[in-house]
C-alpha positions in Angstrom: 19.0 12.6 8.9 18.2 10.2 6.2 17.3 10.7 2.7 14.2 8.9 2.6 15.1 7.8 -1.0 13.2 5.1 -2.2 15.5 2.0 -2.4 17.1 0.6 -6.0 14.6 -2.6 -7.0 17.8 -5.0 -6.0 17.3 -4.2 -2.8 13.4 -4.2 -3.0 13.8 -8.0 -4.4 15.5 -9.0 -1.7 13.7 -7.9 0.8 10.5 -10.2 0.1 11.6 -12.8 -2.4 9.2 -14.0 -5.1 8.1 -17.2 -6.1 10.3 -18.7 -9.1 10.0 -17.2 -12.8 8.7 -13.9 -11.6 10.8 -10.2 -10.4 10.2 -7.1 -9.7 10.4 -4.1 -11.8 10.5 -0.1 -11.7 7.6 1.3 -14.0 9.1 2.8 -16.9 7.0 5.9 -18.8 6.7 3.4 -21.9 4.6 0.9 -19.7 2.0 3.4 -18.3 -0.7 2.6 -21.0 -0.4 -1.1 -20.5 -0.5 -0.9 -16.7 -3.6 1.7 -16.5 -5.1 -1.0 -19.3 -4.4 -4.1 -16.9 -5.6 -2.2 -13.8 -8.8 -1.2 -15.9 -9.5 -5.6 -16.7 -8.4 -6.4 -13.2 -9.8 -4.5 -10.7 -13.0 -2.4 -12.6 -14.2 -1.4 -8.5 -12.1 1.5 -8.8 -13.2 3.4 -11.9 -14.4 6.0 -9.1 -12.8 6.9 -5.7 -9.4 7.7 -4.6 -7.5 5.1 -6.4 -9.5 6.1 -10.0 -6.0 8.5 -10.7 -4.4 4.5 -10.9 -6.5 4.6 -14.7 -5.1 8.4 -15.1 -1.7 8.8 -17.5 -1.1 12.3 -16.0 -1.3 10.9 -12.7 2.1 8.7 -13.8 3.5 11.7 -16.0 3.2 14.0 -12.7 3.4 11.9 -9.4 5.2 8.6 -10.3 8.8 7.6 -9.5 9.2 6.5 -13.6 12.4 4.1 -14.0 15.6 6.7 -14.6 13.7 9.7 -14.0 13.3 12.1 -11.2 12.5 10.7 -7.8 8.9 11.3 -6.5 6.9 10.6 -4.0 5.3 7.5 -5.2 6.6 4.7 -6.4 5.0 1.9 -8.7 6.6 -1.7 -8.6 5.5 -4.2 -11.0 5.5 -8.1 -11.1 6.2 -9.6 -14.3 6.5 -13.5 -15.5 9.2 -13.3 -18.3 7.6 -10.3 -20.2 4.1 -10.7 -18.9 2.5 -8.3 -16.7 1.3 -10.0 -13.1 1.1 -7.5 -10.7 1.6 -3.7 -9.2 2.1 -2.4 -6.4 2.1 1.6 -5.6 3.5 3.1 -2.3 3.4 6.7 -1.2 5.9 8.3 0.7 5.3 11.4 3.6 9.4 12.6 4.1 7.5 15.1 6.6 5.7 12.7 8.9 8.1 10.0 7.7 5.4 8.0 6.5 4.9 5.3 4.2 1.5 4.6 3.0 0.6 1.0 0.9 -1.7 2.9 -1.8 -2.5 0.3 -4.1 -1.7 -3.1 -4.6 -3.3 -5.5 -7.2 -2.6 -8.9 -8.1 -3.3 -10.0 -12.1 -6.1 -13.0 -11.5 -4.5 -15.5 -13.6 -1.0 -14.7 -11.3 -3.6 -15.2 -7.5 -2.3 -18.8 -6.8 1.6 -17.7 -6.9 1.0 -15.7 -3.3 1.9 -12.3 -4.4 -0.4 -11.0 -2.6 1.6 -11.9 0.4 4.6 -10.2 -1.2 3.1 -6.9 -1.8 2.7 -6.0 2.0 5.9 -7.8 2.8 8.0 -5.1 1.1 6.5 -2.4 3.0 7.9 -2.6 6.0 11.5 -3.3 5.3 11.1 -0.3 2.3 10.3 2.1 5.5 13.1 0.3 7.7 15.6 0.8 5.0 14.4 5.0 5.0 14.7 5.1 8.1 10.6 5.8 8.3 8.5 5.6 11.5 5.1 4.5 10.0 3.9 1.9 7.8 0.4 1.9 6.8 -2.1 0.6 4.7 -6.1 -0.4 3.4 -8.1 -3.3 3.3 -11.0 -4.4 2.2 -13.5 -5.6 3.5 -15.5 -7.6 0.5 -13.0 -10.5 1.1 -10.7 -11.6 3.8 -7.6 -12.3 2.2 -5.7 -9.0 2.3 -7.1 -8.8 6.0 -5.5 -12.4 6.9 -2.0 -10.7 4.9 -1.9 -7.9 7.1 -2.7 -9.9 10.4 0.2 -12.7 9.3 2.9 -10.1 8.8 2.0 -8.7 12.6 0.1 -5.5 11.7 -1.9 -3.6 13.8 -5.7 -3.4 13.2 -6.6 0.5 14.3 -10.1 0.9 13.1 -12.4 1.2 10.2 -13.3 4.5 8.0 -17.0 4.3 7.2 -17.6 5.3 3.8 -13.9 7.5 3.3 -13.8 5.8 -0.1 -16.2 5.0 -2.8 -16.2 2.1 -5.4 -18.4 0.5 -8.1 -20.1 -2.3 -6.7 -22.2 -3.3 -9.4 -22.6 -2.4 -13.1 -23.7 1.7 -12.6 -24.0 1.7 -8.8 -21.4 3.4 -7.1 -21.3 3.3 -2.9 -18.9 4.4 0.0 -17.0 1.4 1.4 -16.1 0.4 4.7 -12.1 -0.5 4.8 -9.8 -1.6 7.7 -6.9 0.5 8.6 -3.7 -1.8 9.7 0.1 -0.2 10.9 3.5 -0.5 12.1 5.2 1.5 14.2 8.9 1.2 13.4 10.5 3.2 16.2 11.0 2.3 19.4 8.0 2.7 22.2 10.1 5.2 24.1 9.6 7.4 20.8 5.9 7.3 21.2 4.4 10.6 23.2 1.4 8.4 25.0 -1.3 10.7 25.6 -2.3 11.7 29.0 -5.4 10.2 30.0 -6.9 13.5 31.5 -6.5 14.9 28.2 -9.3 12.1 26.3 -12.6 12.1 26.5 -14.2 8.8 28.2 -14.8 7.7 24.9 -12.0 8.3 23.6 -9.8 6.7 26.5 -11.6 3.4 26.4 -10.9 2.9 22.8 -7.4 3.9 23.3 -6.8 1.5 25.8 -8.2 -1.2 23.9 -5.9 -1.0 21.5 -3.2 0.7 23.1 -3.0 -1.3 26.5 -0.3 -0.5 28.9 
């Protein structure tokens, strides 16, 4: 049985290549500050709601894989120009489901036209390939396409919506519960898949099933 270890950042890099003059990088503790600071200016929408512990130092201190420290069950990669911050993505591993879960992935504004973006969901998958995981998941929203037309490029699965699972600032003091989309891989074969035996669904239940789940 594998490790499910997260892969070294070599191997990250080289699984969804950057555009010139920028790399990847492990968060190390001494950056925490900066990157809650960043997230803070760039993305201010999640000052409340799940991805709020993103703006939290303990949540790095106890939960983050930190650059030659212990290895946990997230990870936070970063995308740096020379020595300037451009990017993070966060991904959050389930070694009992043998999941891997896209938590959080932002993109610096003035860093938007060098399609990283793209690059955050094209590590995903080959990160769960490489440990040997059987699920790759992950949110998007729904106040702009763009991370929808991402997901839909690389040949993920649209599986539904969660009405209002999340919250966010919206506007200046106003917070609301969001719609997002849900979009997957499956990265075992179909003969590891238990399909469901139709007596066993409700009519409801069956149709929607099929929809997605033809065959």
């Amino acid at each position: 049985m594998t490790s499910m270890r997260w892969p070294a950042i070599g191997a990250i890099a080289a699984m969804a290549p950057l555009a010139p003059g920028y790399r990847f990088e492990l968060l190390q503790r001494s950056e925490v500050a900066a990157l809650i600071g960043a997230i803070a200016q760039w993305y201010p929408d999640i000052s409340v709601g799940s991805a709020s512990c993103f703006l939290r130092e303990d949540f790095y201190t106890e939960k983050v894989f930190l650059a030659g420290e212990t290895e946990r069950d997230f990870i936070v990669i970063l995308f740096k120009r020379d020595d300037e911050l451009a990017g993070m993505l966060s991904i959050e591993r389930d070694c009992e489901a043998m999941t891997l879960y896209g938590r959080l992935g932002i993109i610096a504004p003035v860093h938007r036209g060098a399609h990283l973006s793209l690059n955050i969901l094209q590590v995903l998958e080959p990160i769960g390939q490489a440990m040997e995981m059987g699920f790759v998941y992950g949110m998007a929203t729904l106040k702009v396409p763009h991370i929808q037309v991402a997901f839909e490029r690389l040949g993920y699965r649209l599986l539904g919506f969660t009405p209002g699972f999340d919250r966010e600032l919206v506007a200046p003091g106003i917070v609301k519960r969001v719609y997002e989309a849900i979009y997957a891989k499956v990265l075992v074969p179909e003969e590891d898949l238990l399909r469901p035996a139709p007596e066993n669904l409700t009519p409801k239940t069956r149709a929607l099933f099929e929809l997605l789940f033809p065959g």
